[in-house]
N, C-alpha and C positions, 0 to 999 in steps of 0.2 A: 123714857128709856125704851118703853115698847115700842112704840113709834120708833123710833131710831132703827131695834133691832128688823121690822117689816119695812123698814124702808131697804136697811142693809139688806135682805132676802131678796129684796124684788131687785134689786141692782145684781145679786150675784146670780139670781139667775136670768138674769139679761146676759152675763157675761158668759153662762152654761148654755145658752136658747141653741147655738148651732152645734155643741158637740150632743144634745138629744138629737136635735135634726138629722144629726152625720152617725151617730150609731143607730137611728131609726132606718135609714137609708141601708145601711151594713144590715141591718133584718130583714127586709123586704128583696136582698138580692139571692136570689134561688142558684144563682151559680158558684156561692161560697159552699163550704162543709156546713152542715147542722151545724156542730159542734162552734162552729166561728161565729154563727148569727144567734145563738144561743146565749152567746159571751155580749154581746149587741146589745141582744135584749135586758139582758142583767145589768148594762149599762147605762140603759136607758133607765132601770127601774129604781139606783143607785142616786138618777139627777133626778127622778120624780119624787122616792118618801119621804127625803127631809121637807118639802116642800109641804107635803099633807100632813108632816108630823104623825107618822107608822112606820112603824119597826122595819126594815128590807128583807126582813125573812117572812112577814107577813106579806108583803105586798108581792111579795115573788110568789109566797103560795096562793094566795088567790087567783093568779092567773096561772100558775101550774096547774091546778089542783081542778082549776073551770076549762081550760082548755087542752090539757090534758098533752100538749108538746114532750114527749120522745124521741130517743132516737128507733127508739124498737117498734114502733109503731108507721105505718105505711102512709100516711098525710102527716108526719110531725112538721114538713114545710109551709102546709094549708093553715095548722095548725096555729105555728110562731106565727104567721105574718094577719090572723085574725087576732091573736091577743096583742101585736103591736097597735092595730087599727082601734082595737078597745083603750088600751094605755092613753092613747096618740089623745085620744076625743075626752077621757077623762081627766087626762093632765091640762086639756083645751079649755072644758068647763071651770076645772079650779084656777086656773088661770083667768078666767072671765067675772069669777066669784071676788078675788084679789084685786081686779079691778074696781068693781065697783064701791071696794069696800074703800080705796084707796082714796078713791072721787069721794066719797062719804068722809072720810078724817081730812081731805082738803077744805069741805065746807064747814065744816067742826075746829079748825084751828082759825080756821078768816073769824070764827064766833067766837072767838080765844078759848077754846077747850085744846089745852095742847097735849095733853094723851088722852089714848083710848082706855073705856071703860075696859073691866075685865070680861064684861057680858059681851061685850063687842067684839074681843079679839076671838073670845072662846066661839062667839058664834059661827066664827068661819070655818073651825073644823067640826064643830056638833049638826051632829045631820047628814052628816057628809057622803053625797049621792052615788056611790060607785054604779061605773060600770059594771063592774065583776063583780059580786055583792060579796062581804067580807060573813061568812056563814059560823055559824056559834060557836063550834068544834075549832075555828081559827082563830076569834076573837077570845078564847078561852090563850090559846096559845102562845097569843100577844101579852097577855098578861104576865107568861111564866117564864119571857124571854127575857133573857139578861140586858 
């Protein structure tokens, strides 16, 4: 059943890969409003947390909170379009992590083990390397969100 549902994930988001592409794209263009490539980013970050299993008001504040994108502030566009380049490379690597793990429960079922350990699936989010590092005062925060 686990297997089933990380198979189902990785198929949906194969089905989601171009609309991160296409609202990363919507961030990185300096000739929109803040306020539109702002909405971008949030969109992007909306296809990214189910994937890493975190909360979206966490994974929003860790790149608010490190890169510090306003509108009241004189680079908030220098800003957005380095925490998309951080997201972009993070959701890169956990996607490459998913891979391997994938090629790992192929060779594991040819041996007829047809699910994964719980050590197994939990290891793909324990450890988990951010870019943006998720800092106490947030991972406190995580906890007390609904």
């Amino acid at each position: 059943m686990i297997l089933i549902r990380l198979t189902t994930n990785l198929e949906h988001h194969n089905v989601d890969m171009s609309s991160f592409h296409t609202h990363a794209r919507i961030v990185r263009r300096s000739d929109l409003p803040f306020h539109y490539r702002r909405s971008a980013f949030r969109s992007c970050i909306q296809l990214y947390h189910w994937l890493i299993k975190q909360k979206f008001q966490t994974t929003y504040l860790r790149y608010s909170k490190h890169f510090g994108f306003d509108e009241s502030t004189g680079n908030c566009n220098e800003s957005l379009n380095r925490a998309m380049d951080a997201l972009e490379t993070e959701r890169n690597l956990f996607l490459e992590k998913l891979r391997l793990f994938d090629k790992k429960r192929i060779r594991e079922k040819i041996g007829g083990r047809r699910l994964p350990s719980k050590i197994a699936v939990d290891s793909l989010y324990k450890d988990m390397k951010f870019i943006v590092p998720l800092k106490e005062d947030e991972s406190a925060t995580e906890k007390n969100l609904p």
